[in-house]
C-alpha positions as CSV (number, residue, x, y, z in Angstrom):
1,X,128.2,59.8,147.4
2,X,128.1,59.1,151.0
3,X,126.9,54.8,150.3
4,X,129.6,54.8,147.4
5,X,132.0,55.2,150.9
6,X,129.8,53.0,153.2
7,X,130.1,50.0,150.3
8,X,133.5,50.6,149.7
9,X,134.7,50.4,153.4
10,X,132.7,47.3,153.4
11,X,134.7,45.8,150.6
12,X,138.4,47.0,151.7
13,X,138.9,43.2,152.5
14,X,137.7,41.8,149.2
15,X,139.9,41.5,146.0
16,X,138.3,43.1,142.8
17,X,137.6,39.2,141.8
18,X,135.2,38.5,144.8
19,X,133.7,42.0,144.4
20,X,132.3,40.9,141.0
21,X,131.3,37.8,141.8
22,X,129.3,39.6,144.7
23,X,128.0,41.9,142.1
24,X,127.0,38.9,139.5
25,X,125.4,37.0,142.7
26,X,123.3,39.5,143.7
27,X,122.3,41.9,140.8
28,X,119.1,40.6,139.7
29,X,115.9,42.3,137.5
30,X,115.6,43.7,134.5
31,X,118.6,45.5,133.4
32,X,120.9,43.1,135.5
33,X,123.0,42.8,132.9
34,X,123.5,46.7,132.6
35,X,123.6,47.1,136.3
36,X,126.2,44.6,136.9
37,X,128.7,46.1,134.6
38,X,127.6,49.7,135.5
39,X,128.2,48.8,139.4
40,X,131.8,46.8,138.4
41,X,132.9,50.0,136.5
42,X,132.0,52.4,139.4
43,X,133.1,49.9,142.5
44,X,136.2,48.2,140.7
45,X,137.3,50.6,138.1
46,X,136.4,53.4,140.1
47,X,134.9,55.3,137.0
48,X,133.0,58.5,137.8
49,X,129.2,59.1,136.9
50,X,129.5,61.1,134.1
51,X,131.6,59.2,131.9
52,X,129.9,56.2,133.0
53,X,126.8,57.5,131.7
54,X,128.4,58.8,128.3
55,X,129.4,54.7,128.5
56,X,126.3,53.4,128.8
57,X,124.0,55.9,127.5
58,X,122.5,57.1,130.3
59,X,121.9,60.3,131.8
60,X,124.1,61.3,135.1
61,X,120.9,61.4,137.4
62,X,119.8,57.7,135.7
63,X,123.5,56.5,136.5
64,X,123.2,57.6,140.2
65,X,120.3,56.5,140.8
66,X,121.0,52.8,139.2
67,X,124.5,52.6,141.5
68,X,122.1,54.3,144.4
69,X,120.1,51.0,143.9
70,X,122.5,48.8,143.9
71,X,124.6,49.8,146.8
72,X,121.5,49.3,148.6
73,X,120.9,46.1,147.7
74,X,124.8,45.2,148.5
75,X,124.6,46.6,151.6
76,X,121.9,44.7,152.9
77,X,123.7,41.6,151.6
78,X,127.2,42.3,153.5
C-alpha cells in the first residue's frame, strides 16, 4: 500500500526501538492494545496482511484498514 511506503520512508532514520515507542505513544482508543502490536508486526517485522490477520483473527480487509488507520494517525505525528 502506497502510505505503508510514505510511513516507512518517514522512519528510514529511526531504529526498530524508537519506532515502537512512537507506536506505544501515539496508538490510542479502543483496540490500542491490538493496534499497537498489529502496526509493530507490519512496520517492524514487516509481516504481510494476510498472515497478520490469520495472527490476530481478523479478516484481510479489517487488517488493512486498522494499519490504514494507523499510518494516518503516524503520519500526521511525524
Amino acid at each position: 500500500m502506497i502510505k505503508d511506503k510514505i510511513l516507512l520512508d518517514k522512519l528510514e532514520h529511526y531504529d526498530n526501538e524508537s519506532i515502537a515507542k512512537l507506536i506505544d505513544n501515539n496508538i490510542k482508543g479502543r483496540h490500542a492494545e491490538r493496534n499497537r502490536k498489529i502496526l509493530k508486526r507490519r512496520i517492524i517485522d514487516g509481516i504481510c496482511y494476510e498472515p497478520l490477520s490469520e495472527e490476530f483473527d481478523l479478516s484481510v480487509r479489517q487488517t488493512q484498514n486498522i494499519v490504514y488507520k494507523e499510518i494516518q494517525r503516524l503520519l500526521s505525528i511525524l
